[in-house]
Each structure stands twice: as structure tokens, then as C-alpha cells.
N, C-alpha and C positions, 0 to 999 in steps of 0.2 A: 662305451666303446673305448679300445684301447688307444694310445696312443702311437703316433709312430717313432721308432727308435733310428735315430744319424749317427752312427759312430763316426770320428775322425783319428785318423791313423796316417802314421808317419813319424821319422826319426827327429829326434829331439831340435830342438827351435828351427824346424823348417815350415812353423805358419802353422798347425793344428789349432790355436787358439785365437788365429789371425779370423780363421777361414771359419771356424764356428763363428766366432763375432760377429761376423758379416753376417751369414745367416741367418741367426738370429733379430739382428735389426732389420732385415728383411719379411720373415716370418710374422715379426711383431706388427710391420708396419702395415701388414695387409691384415691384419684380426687376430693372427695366433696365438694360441694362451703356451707358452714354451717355457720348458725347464732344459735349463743348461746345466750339469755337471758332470763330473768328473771321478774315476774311480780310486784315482791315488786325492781325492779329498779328504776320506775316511783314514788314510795310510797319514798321509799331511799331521791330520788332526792327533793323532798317534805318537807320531817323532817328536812334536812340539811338548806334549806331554810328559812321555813316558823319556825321551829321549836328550829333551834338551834344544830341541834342532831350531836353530834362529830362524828358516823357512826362505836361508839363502839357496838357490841351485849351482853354489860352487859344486868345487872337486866335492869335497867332505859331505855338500848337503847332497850330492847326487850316488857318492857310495851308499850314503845311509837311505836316500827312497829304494835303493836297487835291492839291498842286500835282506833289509826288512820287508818290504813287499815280497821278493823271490820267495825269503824264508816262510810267511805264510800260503803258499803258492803251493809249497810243496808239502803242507800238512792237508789243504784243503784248495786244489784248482780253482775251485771258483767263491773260494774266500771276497774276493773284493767286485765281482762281478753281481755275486746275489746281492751284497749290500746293500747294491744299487737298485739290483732288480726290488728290493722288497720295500725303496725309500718309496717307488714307482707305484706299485702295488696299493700302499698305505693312503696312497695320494690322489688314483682312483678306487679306490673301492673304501670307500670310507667307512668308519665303525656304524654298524644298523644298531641301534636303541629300541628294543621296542616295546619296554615297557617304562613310562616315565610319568611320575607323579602330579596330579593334576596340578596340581602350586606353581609348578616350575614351568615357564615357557623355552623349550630349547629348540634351536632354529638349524638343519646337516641340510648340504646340497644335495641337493636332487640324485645327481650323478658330475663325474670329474667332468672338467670341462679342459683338462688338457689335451693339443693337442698333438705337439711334438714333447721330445726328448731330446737334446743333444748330449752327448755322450765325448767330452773332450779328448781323451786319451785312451784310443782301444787300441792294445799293447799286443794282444794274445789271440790267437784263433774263438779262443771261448767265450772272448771277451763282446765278440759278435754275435755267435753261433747262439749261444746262451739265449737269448731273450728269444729268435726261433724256435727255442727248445717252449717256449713260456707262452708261444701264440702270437709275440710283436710280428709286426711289419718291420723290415731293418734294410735301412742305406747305406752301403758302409761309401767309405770315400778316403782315399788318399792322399795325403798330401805330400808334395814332391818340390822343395826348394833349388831349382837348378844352379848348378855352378858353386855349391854352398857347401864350408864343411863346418860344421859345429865346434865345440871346445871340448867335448868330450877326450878322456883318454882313451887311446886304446883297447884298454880291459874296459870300459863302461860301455864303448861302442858294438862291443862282443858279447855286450848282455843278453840275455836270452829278454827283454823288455824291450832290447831294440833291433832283433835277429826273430823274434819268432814267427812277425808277420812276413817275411819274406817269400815270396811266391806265394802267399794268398792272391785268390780273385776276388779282387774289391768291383764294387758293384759303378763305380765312380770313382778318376783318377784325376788331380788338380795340380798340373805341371807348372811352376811360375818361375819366373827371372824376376817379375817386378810386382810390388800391388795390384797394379792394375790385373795382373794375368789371374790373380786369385780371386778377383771383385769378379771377371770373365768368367772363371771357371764356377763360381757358385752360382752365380746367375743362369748360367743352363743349367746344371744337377737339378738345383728348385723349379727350374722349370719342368723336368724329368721327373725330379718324384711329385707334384701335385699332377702330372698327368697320367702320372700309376695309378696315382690314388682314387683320384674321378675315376679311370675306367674299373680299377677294381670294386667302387663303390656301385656302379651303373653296373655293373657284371651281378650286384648281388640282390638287385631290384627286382621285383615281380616285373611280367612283361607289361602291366598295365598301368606301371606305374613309372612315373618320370623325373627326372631331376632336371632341374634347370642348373648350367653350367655357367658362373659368373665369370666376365671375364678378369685374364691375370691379369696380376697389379703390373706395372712397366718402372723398374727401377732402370736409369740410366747407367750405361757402361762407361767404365772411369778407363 
């Protein structure tokens, strides 16, 4: 079974990595087997390399995420989107062996047993759409730092990295002034998407067959 996909989007340090964090200690703390990452990981991994780049987000290290992600972007749209998808892929569907020499004892899981994905930084329409395109289930969510303007200059703020989600319909929108409003705002969505999930699980039940419905964990609102 596949996993479900959370993208978080939103302009540069307005809480994307706040508001995943949260999530995921929550996810965790009730069972969930969750991977968290990010698509400018693989770009990250790249600059420090190929590039030189200390892995600061000044000025200089934010021209060079924009300018080298774009420029792969526009050889291949969804260059840094499948990477992920295919990290995801590997991860449940693991290699089948099926022929192995009686000497050897080797031990593959059954089947994945993840069962989110958080997806840190979805920049791009595709960036979402994408894994729809692959059969995921996808929550995408907003996030929205009120009253807040970042360090960005001008031209970085015109990027098409931080310009292309605009006027998408995000599926979940996470409005805050203070922590507290971002600990609020996750705490319904999780609420929202695990009761997508039960009814589209129970939607795909035989009629004579039943699920029992555990109830939600109760994290307190800060």
C-alpha cells in the first residue's frame, strides 16, 4: 500500500519546516513509520559538491539554490520532483530476489511499512501534482507567516520558486502570527487527513467486511 504524500508550501522562512516538524512528532507519536524530506535535498547535496557552497541560506547561498535548481527545471520539469518520487518508490517496493543460493540466509520485508511522506518544500505546481500523476494520495498545505517579511532580495522574491505556487488551491491553509497558531493549524489538517483516510479506506471495503476505527490520539493545543 502506498503511502500518503504532505507537501508544505509557502514562501521562504514562513514556518514550512516549523509546521512539518510538528507533524511529524505527532504522526510518530501515535504509530506512524514517516519519512520526511525535501526536494532541494538532492540540489543541497549538489552545491556542496560540485559548487563549493558552505550550506549557508545567505544572499549568495540563496542565488545559487534558485539559479541551479531553475536551471535544471528547465532541462527537465520535474528533474527534482521524480528524484524523490523514485527515493519513495525504492523504499516501498523493494528489490524481489527470487532466486538465492541455498548457503545464504537473506532476510527483505514483507512489504513497506511506510506510512506518510512529508515533502518539506513544494515550490512548483508539479511539485504536487506529480505524485497524483504516480497513484499517491496528496495533502498539500500552506503555510502563511502573518505580518512577516523575510530577507530575501527582491529579485530572489520574484523567483519563479517563490511566485509559482501562487493562486494554487491548496488542499490546507496554516495562517499564524505565533507558534502556537501553527501547533493549532496542524493539529486540525491531521485531524482531516486521517479522517479522509479511514473513510476512503472503509469506502474500499467489501460490504461485509468491517474495520474498527481506533480512536485519535489527543495531542494538547499549545
Amino acid at each position: 500500500m502506498k503511502p500518503e504524500i504532505i507537501t508544505f508550501s509557502g514562501q521562504a522562512q514562513h514556518g514550512k519546516d516549523t509546521a512539518l516538524e510538528m507533524m511529524r512528532q505527532k504522526l510518530e507519536s501515535s504509530g506512524k513509520n514517516v519519512l520526511a524530506i525535501g526536494y532541494a535535498d538532492h540540489l543541497k547535496t549538489i552545491l556542496k559538491r560540485d559548487y563549493g557552497w558552505n550550506g549557508e541560506k545567505d544572499e549568495a547561498g540563496r542565488y545559487l539554490l534558485q539559479q541551479v535548481g531553475e536551471s535544471k527545471r528547465q532541462v527537465e520539469p520535474n528533474y527534482w520532483v521524480d528524484h524523490v518520487v523514485h527515493k519513495v518508490d525504492e523504499i516501498i517496493n523493494p528489490v524481489q530476489i527470487t532466486e538465492v543460493p541455498s548457503n545464504i540466509d537473506i532476510f527483505l520485508p514483507i512489504e513497506s511499512m511506510l506510512d506518510y511522506v512529508l515533502i518539506r518544500d513544494a515550490r512548483y505546481p508539479n511539485e504536487i501534482t506529480r505524485w497524483q500523476d504516480k497513484g499517491y494520495q496528496v495533502h498539500s498545505i500552506h503555510v502563511e507567516r502573518l505580518g512577516f517579511e523575510n530577507d530575501l532580495t527582491n529579485e530572489q522574491r520574484n523567483h519563479p520558486s517563490e511566485t509559482a505556487l501562487d493562486g494554487f488551491l491548496f488542499a490546507h491553509c496554516i495562517k499564524a502570527s505565533q507558534l502556537e497558531d501553527v501547533e493549532r493549524g496542524v493539529h486540525k489538517i491531521l485531524g482531516n487527513i486521517q479522517t479522509l483516510s479511514y473513510n476512503n479506506v472503509s469506502a474500499k471495503l467489501k460490504p461485509q467486511q468491517k474495520v474498527t476505527k481506533n480512536p485519535a490520539p489527543h495531542w494538547r493545543d499549545m
